[in-house]
FIFI-460154 format. One line per field, with one value per residue (C-alpha): residue number from 1; x, y, z. Coordinates in Angstrom, 3 decimals. Layout:
N
n: c(NUM  ...)
px: c(X  ...)
py: c(Y  ...)
pz: c(Z  ...)
END
This chain:
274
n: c(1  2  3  4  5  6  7  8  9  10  11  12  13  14  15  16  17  18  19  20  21  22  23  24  25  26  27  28  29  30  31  32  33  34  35  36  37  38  39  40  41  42  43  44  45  46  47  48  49  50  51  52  53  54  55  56  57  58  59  60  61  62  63  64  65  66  67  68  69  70  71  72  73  74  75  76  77  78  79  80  81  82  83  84  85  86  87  88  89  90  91  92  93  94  95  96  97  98  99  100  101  102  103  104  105  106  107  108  109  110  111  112  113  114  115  116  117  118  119  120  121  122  123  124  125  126  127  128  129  130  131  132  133  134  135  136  137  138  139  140  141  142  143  144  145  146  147  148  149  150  151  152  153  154  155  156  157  158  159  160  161  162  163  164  165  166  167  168  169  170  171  172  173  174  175  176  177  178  179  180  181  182  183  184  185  186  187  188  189  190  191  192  193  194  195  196  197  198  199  200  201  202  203  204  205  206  207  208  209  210  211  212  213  214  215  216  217  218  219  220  221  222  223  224  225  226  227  228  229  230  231  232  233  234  235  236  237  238  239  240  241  242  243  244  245  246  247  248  249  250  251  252  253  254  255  256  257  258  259  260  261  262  263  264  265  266  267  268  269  270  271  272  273  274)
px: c(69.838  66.557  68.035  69.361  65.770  63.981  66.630  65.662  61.973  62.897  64.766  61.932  59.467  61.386  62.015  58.377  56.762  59.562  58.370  55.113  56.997  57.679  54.947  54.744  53.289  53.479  53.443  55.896  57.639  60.379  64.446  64.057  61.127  63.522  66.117  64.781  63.058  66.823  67.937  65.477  65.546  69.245  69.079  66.373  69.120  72.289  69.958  68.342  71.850  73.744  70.874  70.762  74.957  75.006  72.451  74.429  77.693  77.267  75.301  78.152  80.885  78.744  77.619  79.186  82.976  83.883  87.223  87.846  87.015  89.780  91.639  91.014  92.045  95.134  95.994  95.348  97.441  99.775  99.725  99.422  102.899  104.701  103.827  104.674  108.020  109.107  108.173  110.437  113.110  113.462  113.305  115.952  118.586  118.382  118.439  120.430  122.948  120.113  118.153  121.189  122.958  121.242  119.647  120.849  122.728  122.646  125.409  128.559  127.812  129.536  127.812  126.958  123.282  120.614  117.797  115.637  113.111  110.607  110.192  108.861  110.385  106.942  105.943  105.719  105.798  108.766  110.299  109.790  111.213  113.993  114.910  114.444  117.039  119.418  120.107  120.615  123.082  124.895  125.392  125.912  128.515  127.747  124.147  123.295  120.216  119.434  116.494  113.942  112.196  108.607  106.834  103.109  102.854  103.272  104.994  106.161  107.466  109.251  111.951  113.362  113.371  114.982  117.220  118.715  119.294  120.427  123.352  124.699  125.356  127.711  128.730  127.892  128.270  127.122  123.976  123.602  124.440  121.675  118.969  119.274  118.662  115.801  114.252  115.086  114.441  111.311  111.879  108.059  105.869  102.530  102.666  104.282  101.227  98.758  99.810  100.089  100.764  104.016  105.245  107.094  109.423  109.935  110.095  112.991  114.600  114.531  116.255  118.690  119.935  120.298  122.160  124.693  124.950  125.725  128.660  126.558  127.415  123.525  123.470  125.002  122.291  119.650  120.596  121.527  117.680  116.618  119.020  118.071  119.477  116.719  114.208  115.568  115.676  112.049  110.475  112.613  111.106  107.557  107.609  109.283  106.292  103.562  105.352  106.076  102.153  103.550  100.449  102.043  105.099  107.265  107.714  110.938  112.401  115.336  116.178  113.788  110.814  108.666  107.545  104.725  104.973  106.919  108.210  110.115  114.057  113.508  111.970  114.397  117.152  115.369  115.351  118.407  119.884  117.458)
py: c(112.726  113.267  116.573  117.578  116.996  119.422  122.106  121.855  121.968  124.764  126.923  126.745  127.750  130.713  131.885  131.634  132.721  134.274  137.844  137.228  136.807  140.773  142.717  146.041  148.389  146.848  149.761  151.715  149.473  150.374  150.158  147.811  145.906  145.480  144.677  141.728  140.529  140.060  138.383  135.897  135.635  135.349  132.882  130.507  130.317  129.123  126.399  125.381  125.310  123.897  120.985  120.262  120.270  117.916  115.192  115.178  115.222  111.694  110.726  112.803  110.180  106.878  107.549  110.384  110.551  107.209  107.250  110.429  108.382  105.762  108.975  110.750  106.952  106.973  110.219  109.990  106.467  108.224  110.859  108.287  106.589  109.290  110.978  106.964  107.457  110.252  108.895  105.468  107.446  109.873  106.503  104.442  107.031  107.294  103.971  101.963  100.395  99.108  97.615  95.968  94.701  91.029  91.006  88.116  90.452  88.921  90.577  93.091  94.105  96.679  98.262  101.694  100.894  98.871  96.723  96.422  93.221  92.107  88.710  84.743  81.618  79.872  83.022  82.216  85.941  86.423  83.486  85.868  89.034  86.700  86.003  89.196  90.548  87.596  88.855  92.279  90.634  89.084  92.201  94.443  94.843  98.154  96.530  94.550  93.036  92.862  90.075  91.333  87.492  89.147  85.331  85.041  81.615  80.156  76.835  77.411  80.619  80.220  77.425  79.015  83.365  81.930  79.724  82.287  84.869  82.722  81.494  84.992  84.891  81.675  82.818  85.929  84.602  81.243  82.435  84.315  80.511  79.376  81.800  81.449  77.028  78.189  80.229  78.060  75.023  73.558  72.832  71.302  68.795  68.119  65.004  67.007  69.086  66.287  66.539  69.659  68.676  68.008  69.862  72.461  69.551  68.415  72.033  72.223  68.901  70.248  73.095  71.911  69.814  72.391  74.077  71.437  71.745  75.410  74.627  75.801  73.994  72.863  71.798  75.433  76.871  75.141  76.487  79.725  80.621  80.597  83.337  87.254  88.028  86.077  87.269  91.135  90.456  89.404  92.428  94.815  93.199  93.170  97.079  98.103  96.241  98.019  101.650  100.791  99.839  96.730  93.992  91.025  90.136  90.604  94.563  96.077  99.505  100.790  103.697  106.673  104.257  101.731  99.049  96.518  93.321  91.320  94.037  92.941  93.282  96.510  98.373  97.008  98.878  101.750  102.246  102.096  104.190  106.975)
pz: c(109.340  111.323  112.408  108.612  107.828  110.399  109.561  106.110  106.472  108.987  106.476  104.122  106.493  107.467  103.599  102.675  105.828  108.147  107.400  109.233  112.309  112.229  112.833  111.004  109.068  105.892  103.534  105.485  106.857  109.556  108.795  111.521  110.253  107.017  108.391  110.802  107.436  105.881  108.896  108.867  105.261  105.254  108.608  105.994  103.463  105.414  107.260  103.717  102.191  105.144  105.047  101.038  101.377  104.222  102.424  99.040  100.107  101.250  98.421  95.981  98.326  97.406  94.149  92.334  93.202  95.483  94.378  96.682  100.154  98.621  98.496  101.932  103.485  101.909  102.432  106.391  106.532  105.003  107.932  109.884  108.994  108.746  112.942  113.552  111.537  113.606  117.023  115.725  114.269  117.519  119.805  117.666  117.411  121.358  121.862  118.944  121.294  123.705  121.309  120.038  123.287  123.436  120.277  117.196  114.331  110.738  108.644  109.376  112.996  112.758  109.118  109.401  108.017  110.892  109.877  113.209  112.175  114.690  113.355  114.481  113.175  112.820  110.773  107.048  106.262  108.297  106.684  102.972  104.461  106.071  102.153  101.114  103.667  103.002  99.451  101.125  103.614  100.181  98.286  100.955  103.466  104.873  106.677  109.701  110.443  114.034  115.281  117.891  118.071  118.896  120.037  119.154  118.273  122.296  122.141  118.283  118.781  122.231  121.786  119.173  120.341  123.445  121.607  119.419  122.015  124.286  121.356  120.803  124.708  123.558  120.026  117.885  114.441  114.930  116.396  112.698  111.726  113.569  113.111  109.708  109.553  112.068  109.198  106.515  107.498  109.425  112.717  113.489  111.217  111.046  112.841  115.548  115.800  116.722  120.349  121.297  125.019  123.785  120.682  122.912  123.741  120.408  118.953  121.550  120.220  116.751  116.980  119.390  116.314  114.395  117.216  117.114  113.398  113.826  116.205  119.542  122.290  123.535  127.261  127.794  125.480  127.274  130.246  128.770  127.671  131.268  131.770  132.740  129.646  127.471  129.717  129.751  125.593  125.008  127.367  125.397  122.308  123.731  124.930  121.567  120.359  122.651  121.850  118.094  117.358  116.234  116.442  113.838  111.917  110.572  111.335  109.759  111.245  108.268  108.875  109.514  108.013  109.680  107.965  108.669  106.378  104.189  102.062  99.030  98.086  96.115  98.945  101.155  99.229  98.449  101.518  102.632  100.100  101.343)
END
């Protein structure tokens, strides 16, 4: 602003007394002499009107029109989304079959239409989305939802992405079994919490009755999460993550769109249809 200000006191100083600066006979004055006058007169306008336009426009942002920065936000978000649309699009169609190999697939696996969700089963907003893409899953046979368990929540989070990666090693469709009682039911209480020395352990214990519920044969699921194939899993997650943007969950990739939140049913459709 300091420097707005001198350029304005500057300009006005040149328009009033600019034509002192050129010496000349003043009642027959030079084309030259004229000439320089213009320029300086002309110079005296553009910094006078270049300083008055750069003090209101902020003032015409704040106070006149605020509406329009709303606007200009939205509008670059919007830009935004759609250069991170195209870089996910370009990856996914490359790389479909990868992202698939040791992933958990809710649904027809092999549907035409993929749902990539990067999701946590201690997430509350990935336990939303999780029912919003159910009722997909129940009117739609042409989908498939594939799970890319992004862990954030340390001992909450781990037990269970290992778990269900580990079960589709042992059994495709009850692994769908079991990742959906892991994000329906509550695997963790609050008394549970108080120690948090030990609430990996019981975390573990938790699910692995739900695991036997599902029909997953558990001392071969506990050793299979220590396998490469967990570990390979969870770094594909995590570098999808890094090259995705993708800082929380859940994060939902349909299509060409990339979607950050718990978006509802209706947009879910929407965009698959598109």
């Amino acid at each position: 602003m300091t420097w707005t200000i001198l350029a304005l006191l500057l300009g006005i100083a040149l328009f009033l007394f600019g034509g002192m600066l050129v010496k000349g006979d003043e009642k027959k004055p030079t084309m030259g002499v004229i000439l320089c006058k213009k320029v300086i007169k002309l110079v005296a306008i553009i910094l006078v009107a270049g300083a008055v336009t750069r003090m209101y426009i902020p003032y015409y942002l704040t106070h006149v029109n605020p509406g329009i920065v709303q606007t200009m936000i939205s509008a670059m978000q919007e830009q935004q989304q759609a250069e991170k649309n195209k870089a996910v699009r370009s990856y996914v169609r490359s790389n479909a079959a990868k992202m698939m190999a040791d992933a958990p697939i809710l649904g027809n696996r092999d549907a035409k239409k993929t749902i990539f969700v990067w999701t946590d089963f201690s997430c509350p907003f990935c336990r939303r989305v999780h029912g919003e893409l159910a009722r997909v899953l129940d009117e739609r046979d042409d989908v498939r939802v594939v799970i890319k368990n992004f862990s954030i929540h340390g001992a909450l989070s781990d037990g269970p992405a290992k778990a269900a990666i580990a079960a589709k090693m042992q059994d495709a469709d009850k692994a769908a079994v079991f990742v959906d009682m892991m994000m329906t039911r509550d695997f963790y209480s609050q008394d549970d919490l108080k120690d948090q020395s030990k609430i990996g352990e019981k975390v573990e214990a938790n699910i692995m009755k739900m695991a036997r519920e599902a029909g997953l044969d558990t001392d071969k699921l506990k050793a299979d999460m220590k396998n490469e194939v967990v570990t390979r899993e969870l770094s594909n997650v995590r570098e999808l993550a890094q090259r995705f943007e993708i800082n929380g969950t859940p994060f939902l990739v349909i299509g060409d769109q990339a979607f950050p939140g718990a978006i509802p049913y209706d947009q879910i459709m929407n965009a698959l249809d598109k």
